[in-house]
C-alpha positions as a printed NumPy array, in Angstrom:
array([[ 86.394, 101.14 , 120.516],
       [ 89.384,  99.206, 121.237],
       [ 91.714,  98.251, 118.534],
       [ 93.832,  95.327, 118.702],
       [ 96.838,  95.44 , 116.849],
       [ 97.675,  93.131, 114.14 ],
       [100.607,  91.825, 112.318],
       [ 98.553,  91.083, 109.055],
       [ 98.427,  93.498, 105.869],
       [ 94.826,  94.875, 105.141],
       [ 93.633,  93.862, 102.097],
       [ 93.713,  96.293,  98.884],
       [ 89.887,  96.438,  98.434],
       [ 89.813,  97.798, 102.208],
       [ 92.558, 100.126, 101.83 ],
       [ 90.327, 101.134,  98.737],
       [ 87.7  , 101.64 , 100.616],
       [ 89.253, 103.632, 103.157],
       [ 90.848, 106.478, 100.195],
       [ 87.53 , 106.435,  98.577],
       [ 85.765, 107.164, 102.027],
       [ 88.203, 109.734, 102.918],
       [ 88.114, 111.44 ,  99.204],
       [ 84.466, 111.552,  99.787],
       [ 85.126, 113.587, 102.598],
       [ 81.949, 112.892, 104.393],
       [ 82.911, 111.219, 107.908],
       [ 86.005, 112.479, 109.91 ],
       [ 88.987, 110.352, 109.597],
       [ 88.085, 109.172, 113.228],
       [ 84.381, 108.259, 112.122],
       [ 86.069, 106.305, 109.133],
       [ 88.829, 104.836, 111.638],
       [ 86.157, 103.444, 113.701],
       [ 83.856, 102.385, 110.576],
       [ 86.041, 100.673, 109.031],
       [ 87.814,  98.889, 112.217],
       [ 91.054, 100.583, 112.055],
       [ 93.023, 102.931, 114.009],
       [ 93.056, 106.742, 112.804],
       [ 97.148, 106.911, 112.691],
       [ 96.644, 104.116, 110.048],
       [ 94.388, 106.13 , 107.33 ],
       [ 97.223, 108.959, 107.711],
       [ 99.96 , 106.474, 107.248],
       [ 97.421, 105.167, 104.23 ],
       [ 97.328, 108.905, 102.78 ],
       [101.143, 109.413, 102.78 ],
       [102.133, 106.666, 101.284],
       [ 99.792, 107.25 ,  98.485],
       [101.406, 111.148,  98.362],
       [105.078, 109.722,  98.347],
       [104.733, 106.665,  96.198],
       [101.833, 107.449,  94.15 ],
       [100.034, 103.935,  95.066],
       [ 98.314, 102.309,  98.192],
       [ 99.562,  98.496,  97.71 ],
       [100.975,  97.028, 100.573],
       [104.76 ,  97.993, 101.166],
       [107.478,  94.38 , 101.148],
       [108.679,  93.423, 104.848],
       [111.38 ,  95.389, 105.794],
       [113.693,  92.462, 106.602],
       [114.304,  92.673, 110.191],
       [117.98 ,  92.22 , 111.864],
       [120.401,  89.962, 110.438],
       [121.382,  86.877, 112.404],
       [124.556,  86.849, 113.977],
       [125.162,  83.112, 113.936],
       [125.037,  81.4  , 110.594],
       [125.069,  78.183, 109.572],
       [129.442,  77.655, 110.147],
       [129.086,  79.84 , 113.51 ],
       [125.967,  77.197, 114.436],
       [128.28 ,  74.296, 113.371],
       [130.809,  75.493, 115.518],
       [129.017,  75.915, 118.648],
       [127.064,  72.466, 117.878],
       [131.128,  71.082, 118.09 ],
       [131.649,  73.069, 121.535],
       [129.055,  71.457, 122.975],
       [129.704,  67.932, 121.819],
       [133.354,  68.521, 122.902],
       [132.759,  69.275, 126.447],
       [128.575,  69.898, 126.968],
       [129.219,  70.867, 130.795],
       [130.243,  74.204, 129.52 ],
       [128.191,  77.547, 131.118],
       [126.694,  80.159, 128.474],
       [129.152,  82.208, 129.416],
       [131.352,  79.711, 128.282],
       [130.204,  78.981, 125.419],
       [130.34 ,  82.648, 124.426],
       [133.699,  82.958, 124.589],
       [134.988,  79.903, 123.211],
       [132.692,  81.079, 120.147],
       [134.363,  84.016, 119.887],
       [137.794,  82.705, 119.927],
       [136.948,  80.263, 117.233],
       [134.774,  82.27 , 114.937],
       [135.805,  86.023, 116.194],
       [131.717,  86.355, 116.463],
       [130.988,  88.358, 119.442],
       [127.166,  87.691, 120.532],
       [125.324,  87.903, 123.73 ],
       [124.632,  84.838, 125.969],
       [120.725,  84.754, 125.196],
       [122.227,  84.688, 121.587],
       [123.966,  81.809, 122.364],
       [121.073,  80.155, 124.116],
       [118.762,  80.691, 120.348],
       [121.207,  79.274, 119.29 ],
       [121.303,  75.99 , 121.016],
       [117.725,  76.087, 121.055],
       [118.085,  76.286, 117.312],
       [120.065,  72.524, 117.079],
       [117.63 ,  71.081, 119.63 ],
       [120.844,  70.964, 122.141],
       [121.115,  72.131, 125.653],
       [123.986,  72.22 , 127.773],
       [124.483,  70.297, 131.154],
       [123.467,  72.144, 134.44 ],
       [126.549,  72.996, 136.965],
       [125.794,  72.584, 140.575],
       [127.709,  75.69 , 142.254]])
């Protein structure tokens, strides 16, 4: 059975259900994987958090990376643009990092003016 993955939380009562099936300990954990819909790895990841936290709730988000460009850095590129909007990525970059000592990547740079709904003008070479 093919399992796709999925970015949502599984709901107490099944995560219930899956303890209680594997306390029983009548099916495998694989039988009880595939029962239940889930992947194997996930009932053992199930178990050990109940062994280290004492409780099978669903853990908070862990948060992710922090942005690079905040609101002022966003402001300041927004005013780059305006001042001269034939400037290159590249360009961009480094006139950002001059102003704001922020050292990001050009794809950063890009999110970013995707962020303000801008875009910059396109060089011929």
């Amino acid at each position: 059975m093919f399992i796709l993955p999925t970015m949502k939380t599984y709901s107490f009562d099944l995560r219930q259900r899956l303890v209680n099936a594997v306390d029983d300990g009548i099916d495998t954990y694989s039988e009880i994987a595939e029962k239940f819909g889930v992947h194997e790895s996930y009932i053992y990841k199930l178990l050990r958090q109940r062994r280290n936290l004492g409780h099978i709730a669903p853990l908070p988000h862990g948060g992710g990376a922090q942005l690079k460009l905040d609101d002022k850095a966003l402001n300041t590129l927004t005013e780059l643009v305006k001042q001269e909007p034939d400037m290159t990525l590249d360009e961009l970059r480094l006139q950002l990092r001059k102003k704001t000592k922020i050292n990001v990547s050009v794809s950063t740079i890009w999110y970013g003016l995707e962020k303000r709904d801008l875009s910059v003008k396109k060089r011929r070479g």
